[in-house]
Structures are given as structure tokens and as C-alpha cells.
C-alpha positions as CSV (number, residue, x, y, z in Angstrom):
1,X,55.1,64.9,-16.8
2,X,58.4,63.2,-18.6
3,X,57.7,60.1,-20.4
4,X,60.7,58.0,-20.0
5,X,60.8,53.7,-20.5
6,X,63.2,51.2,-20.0
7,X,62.7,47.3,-18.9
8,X,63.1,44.9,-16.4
9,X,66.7,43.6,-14.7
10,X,69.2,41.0,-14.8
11,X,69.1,36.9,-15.6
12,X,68.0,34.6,-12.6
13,X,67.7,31.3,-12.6
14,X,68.0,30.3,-16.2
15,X,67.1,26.4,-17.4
16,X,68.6,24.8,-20.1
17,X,66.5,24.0,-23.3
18,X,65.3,20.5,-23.6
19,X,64.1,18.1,-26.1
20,X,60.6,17.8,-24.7
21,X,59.0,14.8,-24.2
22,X,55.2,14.4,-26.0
23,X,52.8,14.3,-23.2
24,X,51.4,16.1,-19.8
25,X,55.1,16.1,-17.9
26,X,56.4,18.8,-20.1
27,X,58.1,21.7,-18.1
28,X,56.8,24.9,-18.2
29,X,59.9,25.5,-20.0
30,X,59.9,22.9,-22.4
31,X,56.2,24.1,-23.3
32,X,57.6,27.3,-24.0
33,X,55.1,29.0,-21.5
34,X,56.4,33.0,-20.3
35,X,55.8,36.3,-20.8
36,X,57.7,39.1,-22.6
37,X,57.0,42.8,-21.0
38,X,57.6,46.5,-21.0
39,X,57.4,48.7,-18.0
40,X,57.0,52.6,-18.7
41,X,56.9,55.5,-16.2
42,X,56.1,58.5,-16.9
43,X,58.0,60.7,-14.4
44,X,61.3,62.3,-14.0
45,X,62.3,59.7,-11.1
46,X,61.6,56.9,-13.1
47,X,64.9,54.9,-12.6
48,X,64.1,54.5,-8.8
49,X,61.2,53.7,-9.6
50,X,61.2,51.0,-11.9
51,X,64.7,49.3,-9.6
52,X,62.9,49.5,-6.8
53,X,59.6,47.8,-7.9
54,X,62.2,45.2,-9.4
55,X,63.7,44.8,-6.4
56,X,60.9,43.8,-4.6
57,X,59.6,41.0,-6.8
58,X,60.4,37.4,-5.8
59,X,62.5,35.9,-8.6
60,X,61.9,32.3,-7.3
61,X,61.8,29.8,-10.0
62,X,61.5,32.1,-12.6
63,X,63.9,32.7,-15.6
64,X,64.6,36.6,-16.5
65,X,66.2,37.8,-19.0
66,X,66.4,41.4,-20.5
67,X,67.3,43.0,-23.4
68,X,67.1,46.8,-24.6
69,X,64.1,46.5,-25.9
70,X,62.4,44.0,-23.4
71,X,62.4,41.4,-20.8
72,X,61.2,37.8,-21.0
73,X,60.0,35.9,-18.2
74,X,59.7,32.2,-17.8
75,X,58.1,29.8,-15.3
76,X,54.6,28.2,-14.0
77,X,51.6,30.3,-15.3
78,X,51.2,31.0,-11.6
79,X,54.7,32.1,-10.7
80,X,55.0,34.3,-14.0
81,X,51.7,36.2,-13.4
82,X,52.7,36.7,-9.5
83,X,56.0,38.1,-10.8
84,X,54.3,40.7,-13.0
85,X,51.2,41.8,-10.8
86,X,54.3,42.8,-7.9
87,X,56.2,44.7,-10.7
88,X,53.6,46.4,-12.3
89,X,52.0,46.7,-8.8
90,X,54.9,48.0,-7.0
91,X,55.5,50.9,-9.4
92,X,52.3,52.2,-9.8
93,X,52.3,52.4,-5.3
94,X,54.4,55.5,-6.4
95,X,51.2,57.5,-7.8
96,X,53.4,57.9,-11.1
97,X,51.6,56.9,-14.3
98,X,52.5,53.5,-15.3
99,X,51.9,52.0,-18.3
100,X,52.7,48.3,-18.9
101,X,53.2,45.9,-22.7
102,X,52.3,42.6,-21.7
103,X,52.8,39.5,-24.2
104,X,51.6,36.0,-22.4
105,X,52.6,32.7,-24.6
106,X,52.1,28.7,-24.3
107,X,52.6,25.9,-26.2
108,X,55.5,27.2,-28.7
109,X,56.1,25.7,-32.4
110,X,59.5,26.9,-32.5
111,X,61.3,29.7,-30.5
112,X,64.5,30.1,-29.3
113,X,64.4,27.8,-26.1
114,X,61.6,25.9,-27.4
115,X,60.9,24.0,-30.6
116,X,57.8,21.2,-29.6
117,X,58.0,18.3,-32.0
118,X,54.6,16.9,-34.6
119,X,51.9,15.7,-32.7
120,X,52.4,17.7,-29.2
121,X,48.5,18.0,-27.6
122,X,47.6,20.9,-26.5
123,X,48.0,21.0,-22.4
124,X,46.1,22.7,-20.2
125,X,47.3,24.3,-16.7
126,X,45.6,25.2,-13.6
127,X,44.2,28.8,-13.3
128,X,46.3,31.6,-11.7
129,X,44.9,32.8,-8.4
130,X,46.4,36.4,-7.6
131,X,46.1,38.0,-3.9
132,X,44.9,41.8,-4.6
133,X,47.2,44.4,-5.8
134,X,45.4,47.2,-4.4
135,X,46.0,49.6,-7.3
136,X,43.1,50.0,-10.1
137,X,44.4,49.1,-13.3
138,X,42.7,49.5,-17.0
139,X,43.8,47.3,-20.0
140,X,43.2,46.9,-23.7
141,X,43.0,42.7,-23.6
142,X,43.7,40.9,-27.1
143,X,43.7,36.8,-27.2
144,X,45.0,34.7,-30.2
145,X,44.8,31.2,-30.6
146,X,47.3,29.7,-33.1
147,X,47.9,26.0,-34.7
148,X,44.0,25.9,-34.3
149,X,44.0,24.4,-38.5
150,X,43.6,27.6,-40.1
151,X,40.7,28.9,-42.4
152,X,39.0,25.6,-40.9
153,X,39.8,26.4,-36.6
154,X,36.9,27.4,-34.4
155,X,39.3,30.1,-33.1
156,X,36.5,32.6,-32.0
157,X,34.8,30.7,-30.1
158,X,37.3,30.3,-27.4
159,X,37.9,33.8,-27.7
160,X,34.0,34.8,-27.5
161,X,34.0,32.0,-24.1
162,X,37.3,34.3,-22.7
163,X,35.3,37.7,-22.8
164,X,31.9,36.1,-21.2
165,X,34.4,34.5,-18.7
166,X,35.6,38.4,-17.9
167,X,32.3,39.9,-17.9
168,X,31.4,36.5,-15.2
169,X,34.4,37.9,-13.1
170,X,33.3,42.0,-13.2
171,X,36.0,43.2,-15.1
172,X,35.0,43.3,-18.5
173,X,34.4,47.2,-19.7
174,X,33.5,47.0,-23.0
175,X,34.9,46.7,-26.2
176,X,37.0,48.4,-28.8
177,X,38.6,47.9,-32.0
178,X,40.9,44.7,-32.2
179,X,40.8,44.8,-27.9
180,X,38.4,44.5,-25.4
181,X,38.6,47.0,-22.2
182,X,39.5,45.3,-19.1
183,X,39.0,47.4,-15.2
184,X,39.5,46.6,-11.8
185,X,41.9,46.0,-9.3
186,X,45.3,44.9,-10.9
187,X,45.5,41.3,-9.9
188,X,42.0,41.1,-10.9
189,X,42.8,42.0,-14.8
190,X,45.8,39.8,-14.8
191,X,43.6,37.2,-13.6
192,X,41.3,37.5,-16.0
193,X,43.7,37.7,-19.3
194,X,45.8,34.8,-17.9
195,X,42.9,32.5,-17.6
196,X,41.4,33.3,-20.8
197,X,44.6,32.5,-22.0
198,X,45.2,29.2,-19.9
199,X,41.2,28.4,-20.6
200,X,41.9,28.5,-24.5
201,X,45.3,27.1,-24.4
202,X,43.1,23.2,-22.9
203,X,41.9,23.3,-26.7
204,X,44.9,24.9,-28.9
205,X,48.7,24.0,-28.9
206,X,49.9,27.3,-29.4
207,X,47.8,30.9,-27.8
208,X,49.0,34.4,-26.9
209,X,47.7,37.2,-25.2
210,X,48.4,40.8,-25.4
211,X,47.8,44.1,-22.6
212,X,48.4,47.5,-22.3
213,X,48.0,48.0,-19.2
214,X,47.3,51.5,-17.8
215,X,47.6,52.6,-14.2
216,X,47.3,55.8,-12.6
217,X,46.6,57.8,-15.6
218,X,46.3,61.5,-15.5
219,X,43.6,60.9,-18.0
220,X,40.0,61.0,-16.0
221,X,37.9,58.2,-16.4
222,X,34.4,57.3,-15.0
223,X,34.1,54.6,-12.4
């Protein structure tokens, strides 16, 4: 097969940075909560491929913008992880190997739309609820809480609470160096990684989440 990558589309719906206020009303936006990914497909036709599964997504609410190495998207937890689940999801429909890079982040110290002032609580969100995808999907799944007072944070227990949380939901499948193996349907995985993420993010300001997501690999694999 031809390994080829490239990255998600054009800017929609951009917001203006804001000072943000300290409390619960922060946007999404002012919290600095989005997701940075890369879409690869390996297969000769992979322009199509990737345009059309673009196409397809519902931009609604949602702030894209893409650059040659990658494309960030921001919005609601819910809205963001919808948005990747029908990208992701929509290319793989093509039986191609897809392979996706997935960085989730909240509660931002200082970025480039986003710069949260001394003394901003951490804020929790509701969970993401995602319809099935209908593709299987295996990830590696990586969480980091930040801001959570160093040498002296509790950071792995939240981290330890994420992975029972997954094996709870079906779609832990085991663990491996630095990542722990996620499998099941699509939506399912996202899901799970988002609310680990959102589930972590209640205790500390600032958390991220990495996948690599693999879908329809040529590579056999046991069920």
C-alpha cells in the first residue's frame, strides 16, 4: 500500500480570544478546551478520501484551523469529539488503513488563544456521549495531568481511576509501555479517552490526552 498523510481543511467559525472570567461561565474557548489531530491514509487515493470524510463532518460551532503539519479543533468537549469520531469514521468506511494522532486539551496556562489568569479552579464538563461509529478502531491511550503541584500532585491516581473507568466500559486491552491499549467500536474509544480526560480535568486545571488511533490495519489482530 502507499503511505501518504496530510490534515484536516479550512477555518470555520473562528471566536475571538478573551480575557476569561475566574469561575464556571468560562467558554470552552476561554478554557482553552480542543483538540489538535492528524489523519493518515495509507492508499494511493488518499486525497478523496481524506476531502470527502472532511466534507461530511458537521462544522457547527466548532473552530478549525489547519496548518501543514496539523489541524486544531475547538469547541464543547461534546461537539469536538463528534467532529472527530465522523472524520476519523468516515475515512476508515473506505476499507483503507487509517491511522489517526489525536491530542485532547483543557484548562490551558498559556497558549496562543488562551492565557487563564492565578487562581482559575479546575472545571469540570459533562461527559461526551457518542452514537456508534460502526468501524472497530484500536488505540495506544496516554493521559497527563498538569498544574497538579508537582513532585507533591497525586497525578496517578486520577490516571489509575481513568484506566479502571475503561476496563468498566469493555474497552480496555491491556497495557504497554508509556500507553494503555484501547479496542472497540470507534465512538466507543473516543468515549472512553475523552472522559478520562474530562473525569481528571474535575480535579486538575490543566490535562491532556494523547491516541494513535489505528483502523483497518492490514496487520491481523485477535478479537
Amino acid at each position: 500500500m502507499v503511505g501518504a498523510v496530510t490534515h484536516a481543511s479550512d477555518t470555520a467559525d473562528s471566536a475571538s480570544p478573551q480575557t476569561p472570567a475566574v469561575g464556571p461561565d468560562m467558554t470552552p474557548q476561554q478554557y482553552g478546551v480542543g483538540a489538535r489531530f492528524t489523519l493518515s491514509v495509507y492508499d494511493s487515493d488518499y486525497v478523496r478520501i481524506i476531502l470527502g470524510a472532511l466534507e461530511q463532518a458537521d462544522r457547527t460551532g466548532l473552530t478549525l484551523e489547519t496548518n501543514d503539519i496539523s489541524t486544531f479543533v475547538g469547541g464543547t468537549e461534546q461537539r469536538v469529539l463528534e467532529f472527530l469520531r465522523d472524520v476519523i469514521g468516515a475515512a476508515a468506511a473506505s476499507g483503507a488503513h487509517i491511522s489517526a494522532a489525536i491530542l485532547l486539551s483543557r484548562g490551558c496556562p498559556g497558549e496562543l488563544a488562551c492565557a487563564l489568569p492565578a487562581g482559575v479552579p479546575a472545571l469540570g464538563a459533562a461527559p461526551v456521549s457518542l452514537a456508534p461509529a460502526g468501524v472497530r478502531a484500536r488505540a495506544h491511550w496516554s493521559l497527563y495531568p498538569l498544574l497538579d503541584g508537582g513532585s507533591e500532585g497525586d497525578h496517578m491516581s486520577p490516571i489509575y481511576a481513568a484506566i479502571e473507568d475503561a476496563k468498566t466500559a469493555g474497552i480496555y486491552s491491556g497495557s504497554d509501555h508509556f500507553a494503555t491499549r484501547l479496542d472497540g467500536d470507534l465512538a466507543a474509544v473516543l468515549q472512553t479517552a475523552a472522559n478520562g480526560w474530562i473525569g481528571v480535568g474535575g480535579v486538575v486545571q490543566h490535562v491532556t490526552t494523547h491516541l494513535t488511533v489505528s483502523l483497518n490495519s492490514p496487520t491481523q489482530i485477535a478479537d
